[in-house]
Structure formats: C-alpha cells, structure tokens
C-alpha positions as a printed Julia matrix, in Angstrom:
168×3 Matrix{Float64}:
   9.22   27.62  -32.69
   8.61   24.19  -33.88
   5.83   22.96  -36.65
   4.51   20.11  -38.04
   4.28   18.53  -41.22
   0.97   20.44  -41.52
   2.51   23.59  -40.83
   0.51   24.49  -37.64
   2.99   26.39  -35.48
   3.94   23.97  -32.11
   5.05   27.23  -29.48
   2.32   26.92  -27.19
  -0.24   29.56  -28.99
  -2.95   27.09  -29.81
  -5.25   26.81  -27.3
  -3.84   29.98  -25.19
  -6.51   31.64  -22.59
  -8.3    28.32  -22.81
  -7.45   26.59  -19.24
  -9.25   23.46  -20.12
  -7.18   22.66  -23.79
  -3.97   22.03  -21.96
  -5.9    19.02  -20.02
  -7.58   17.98  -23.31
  -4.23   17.88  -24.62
  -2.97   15.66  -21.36
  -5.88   13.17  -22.23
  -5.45   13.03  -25.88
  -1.51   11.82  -25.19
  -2.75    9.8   -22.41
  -5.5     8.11  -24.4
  -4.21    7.83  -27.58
  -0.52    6.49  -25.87
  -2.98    3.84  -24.4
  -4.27    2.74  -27.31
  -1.3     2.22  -29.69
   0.36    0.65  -26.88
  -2.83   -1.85  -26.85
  -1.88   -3.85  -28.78
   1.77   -4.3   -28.4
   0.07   -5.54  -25.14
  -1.68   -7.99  -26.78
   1.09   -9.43  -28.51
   1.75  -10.58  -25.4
  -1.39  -11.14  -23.9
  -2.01   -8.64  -21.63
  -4.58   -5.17  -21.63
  -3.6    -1.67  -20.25
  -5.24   -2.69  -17.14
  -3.01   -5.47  -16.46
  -0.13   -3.17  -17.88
  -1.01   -1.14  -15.06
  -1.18   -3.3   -12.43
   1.62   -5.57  -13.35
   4.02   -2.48  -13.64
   3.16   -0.67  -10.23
   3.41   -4.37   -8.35
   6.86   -4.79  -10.19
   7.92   -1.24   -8.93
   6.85   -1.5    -5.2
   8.08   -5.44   -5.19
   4.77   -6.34   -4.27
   1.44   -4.66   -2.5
  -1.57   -4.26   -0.69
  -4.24   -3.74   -3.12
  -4.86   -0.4    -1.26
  -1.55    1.14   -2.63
  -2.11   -0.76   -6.26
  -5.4     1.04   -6.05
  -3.95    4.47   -5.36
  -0.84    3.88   -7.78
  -2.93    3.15  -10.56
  -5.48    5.35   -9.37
  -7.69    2.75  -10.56
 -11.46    2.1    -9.18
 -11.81   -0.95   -6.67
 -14.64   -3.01   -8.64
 -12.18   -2.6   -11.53
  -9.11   -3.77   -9.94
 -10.53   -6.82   -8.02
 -11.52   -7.6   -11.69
  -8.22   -7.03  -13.1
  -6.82   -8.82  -10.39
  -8.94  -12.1   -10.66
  -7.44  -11.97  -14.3
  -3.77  -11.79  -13.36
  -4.26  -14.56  -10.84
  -6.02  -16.99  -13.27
  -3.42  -16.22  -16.09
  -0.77  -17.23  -13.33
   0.69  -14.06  -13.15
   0.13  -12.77   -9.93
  -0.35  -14.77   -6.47
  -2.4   -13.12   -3.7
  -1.45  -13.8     0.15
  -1.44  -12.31    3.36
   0.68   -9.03    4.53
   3.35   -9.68    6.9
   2.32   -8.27   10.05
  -1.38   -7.75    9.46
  -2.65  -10.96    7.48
  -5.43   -9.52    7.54
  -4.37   -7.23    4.49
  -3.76   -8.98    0.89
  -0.52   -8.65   -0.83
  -0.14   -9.16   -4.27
   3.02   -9.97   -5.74
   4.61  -11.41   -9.19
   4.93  -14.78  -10.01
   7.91  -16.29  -11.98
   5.68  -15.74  -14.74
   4.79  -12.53  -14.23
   7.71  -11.17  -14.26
   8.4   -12.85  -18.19
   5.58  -11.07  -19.17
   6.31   -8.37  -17.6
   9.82   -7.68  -19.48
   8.33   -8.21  -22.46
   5.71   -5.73  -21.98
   8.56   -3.16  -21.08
  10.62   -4.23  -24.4
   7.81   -3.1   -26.15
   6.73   -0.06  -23.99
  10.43    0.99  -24.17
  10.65    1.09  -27.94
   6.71    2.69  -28.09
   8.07    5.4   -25.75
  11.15    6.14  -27.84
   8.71    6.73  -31.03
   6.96    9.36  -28.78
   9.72   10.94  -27.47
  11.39   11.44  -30.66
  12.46   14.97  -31.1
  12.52   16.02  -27.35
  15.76   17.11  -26.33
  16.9    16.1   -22.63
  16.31   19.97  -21.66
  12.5    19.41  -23.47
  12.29   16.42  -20.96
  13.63   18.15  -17.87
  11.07   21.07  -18.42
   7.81   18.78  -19.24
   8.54   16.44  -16.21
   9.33   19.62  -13.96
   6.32   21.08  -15.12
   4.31   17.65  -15.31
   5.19   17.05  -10.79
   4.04   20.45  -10.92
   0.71   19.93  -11.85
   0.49   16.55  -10.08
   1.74   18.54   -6.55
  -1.4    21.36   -7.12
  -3.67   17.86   -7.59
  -2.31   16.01   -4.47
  -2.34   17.78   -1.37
  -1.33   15.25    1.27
   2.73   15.08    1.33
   2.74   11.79    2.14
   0.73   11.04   -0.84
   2.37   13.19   -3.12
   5.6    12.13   -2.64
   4.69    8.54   -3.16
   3.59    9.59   -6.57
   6.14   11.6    -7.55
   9.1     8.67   -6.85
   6.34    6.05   -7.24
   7.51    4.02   -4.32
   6.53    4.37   -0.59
C-alpha cells in the first residue's frame, strides 16, 4: 500500500464501486498534465493544441488531416484552426497527397521540427516529474491496463491498432 504526504491510503480503495471515479481520475491527470505542461509550451511558443498536432505529424512523418484528426482525436473546426496557426508561424507546410492531390498533407518544416525538440526536452523532463515513483512493473501494468481500456473504446481493428502503436 502506498500513501501520500496527507496520509490518504493510495491501494485503489478510494473511489471503489464508483465506475465513473476511475474516469474522473483519467481526466484529472489528463487535464491537470495539460496544464502544467502549458506553459513549458509557451516558453517556446506553442499551446497544447499545437503540441498535439506537431507531435502526431512528427510521429507519422507527415499526414492527411483526416488521420491528424483521428490521432489527436481533435474536432475539425478546431484543427483547421490550429492548423492555420502552425502554417503562419512557419511551422508546418500544407500540400497535396501523393497519389490523390486531392487530399492535403501536412508535414514539418525545418522549423518545425526545432520547435518541436524543444517541446519534447521539456515534455521529457515534465513526464519524468510525473512518473516519479513508478517502478517499470507499475508502468507495464498501467499501460497494459491503459490499451485495455482504449481496445473496449475502439472497436474497429484497424483503428485500434493505429492507436495503440500510433502509426498506420
């Protein structure tokens, strides 16, 4: 059993029988992880949003804004915003797919891909703060139990395993 500095007791038995407090406590890390991280962002001029989109084009070496919608899981109105942003700034260049130029790709600029590393110099060390205590076997269970979750959510294959490995 693990507690805190407060003394409350950290073995699961808070919240127990109430389905709905372990996804209160998923959005509480979520949020509040967003918004520390905020403005390490800043420091280098970019918001979560960008984060967001900047990281999954980095990971899939460019993309249609179809799969940066669905890896960010982030509303279309928003992302076209988000996007217009990243372009002005000079970080990101829009252009056609090959094959279907109908389809826009987005991919990194020289730029973007500075800002990007520092971004991850500072999400690396924010991470390491909030990892602090978890042993590798802690990790192994909460992402185990974390693709899990995200398997009951996503019920295409094809979809799901795109998640999972984040790539196509």
């Amino acid at each position: 059993m693990v507690s805190t500095r407060g003394g409350d007791r950290l073995d699961g038995s808070i919240g127990r029988g109430f389905d709905e407090y372990l996804f209160y406590l998923v959005t509480q890390i979520h949020n509040r992880r967003a918004r520390d991280f905020a403005p390490l962002l800043e420091a280098v001029g970019l918001t979560i949003p960008h984060w967001r989109a900047l990281s999954t084009i980095n990971r899939l070496e460019g993309c249609s804004m179809n799969e940066l919608a669905e890896f960010t899981t982030t509303d279309r109105t928003t992302l076209t915003r988000t996007m217009d942003q990243l372009v002005e700034m000079g970080l990101v260049e829009r252009g056609a797919t090959p094959g279907d130029r109908r389809l826009v790709r987005v991919v990194l600029t020289k730029a973007g891909t500075e800002r990007f590393a520092a971004a991850v110099e500072r999400l690396n060390a924010h991470n390491r703060r909030l990892l602090d205590g978890l042993s590798e076997d802690d990790l192994a269970q909460l992402r185990s139990l974390m693709q899990r979750l995200l398997r009951n959510i996503i019920t295409d294959d094809d979809v799901f395993r795109q998640a999972l490995h984040f790539q196509r």
